[in-house]
Residue, then its C-alpha position, 0 to 999 in steps of 0.5 A: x451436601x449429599x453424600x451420593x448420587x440421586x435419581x429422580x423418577x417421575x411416572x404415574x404407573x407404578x409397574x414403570x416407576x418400579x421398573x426404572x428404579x430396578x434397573x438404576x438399582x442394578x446399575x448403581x447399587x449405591x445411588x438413592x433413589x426418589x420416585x413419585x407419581x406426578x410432576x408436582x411431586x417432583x419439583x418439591x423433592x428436586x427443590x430438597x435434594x437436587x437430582x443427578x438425573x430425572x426420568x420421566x413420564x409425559x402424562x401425568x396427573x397435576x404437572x406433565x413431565x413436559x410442564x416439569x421440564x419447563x419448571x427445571x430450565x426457567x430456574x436454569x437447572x441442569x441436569x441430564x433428563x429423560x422423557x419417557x412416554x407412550x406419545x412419540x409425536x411430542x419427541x420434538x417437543x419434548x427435545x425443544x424444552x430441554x429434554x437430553x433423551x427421549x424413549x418411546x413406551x414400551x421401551x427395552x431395558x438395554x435402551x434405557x440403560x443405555x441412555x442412563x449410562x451416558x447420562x450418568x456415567x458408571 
């Protein structure tokens, strides 16, 4: 069992994954964090260590953040998830497959934090 709270952060930028994980590291300096660049890459860690929150990027090589979604709510999972993308016409979509937020590329800091602390509360 683990013994604190996971994020998961799927993004194919290395700037953005790098970014996210500074921002949940200030907000949590405890918590342990996976970040990985595809959607594939993903699913193997979630299936290892379970996630308290997934954040993730739409256009990703291999499996899209809208593909990794889909693989998460058919095995009933749970958890809170942010989709992340330069695309804003596939919000609605995104939302439909089981997406709990959506933020649009380039986002603010505050935006994201703000969603990542009502999802994961402090």
């Amino acid at each position: 069992m683990r013994s604190s709270r996971h994020i998961l952060i799927a993004d194919d930028d290395d700037g953005v994954r790098a970014l996210l994980a500074r921002i949940v590291v200030r907000l949590y300096p405890t918590i342990s964090i996976s970040a990985v660049n595809d959607g594939t890459d993903a699913l193997v860690l979630y299936g290892q260590y379970g996630a308290d929150l997934l954040l993730t990027n739409f256009d990703m090589p291999l499996l899209n953040g809208l593909d990794l979604i889909r693989a998460l709510r058919i095995r009933g999972e749970t958890l809170p998830i942010i989709m992340i993308s330069a695309q804003p016409e596939i919000e609605q979509q995104a939302l439909t497959m089981g997406a709990t937020r959506f933020i649009v590329k380039p986002f603010g800091v505050p935006l994201i934090t703000q969603f990542i602390t009502d999802l994961l509360p402090l």
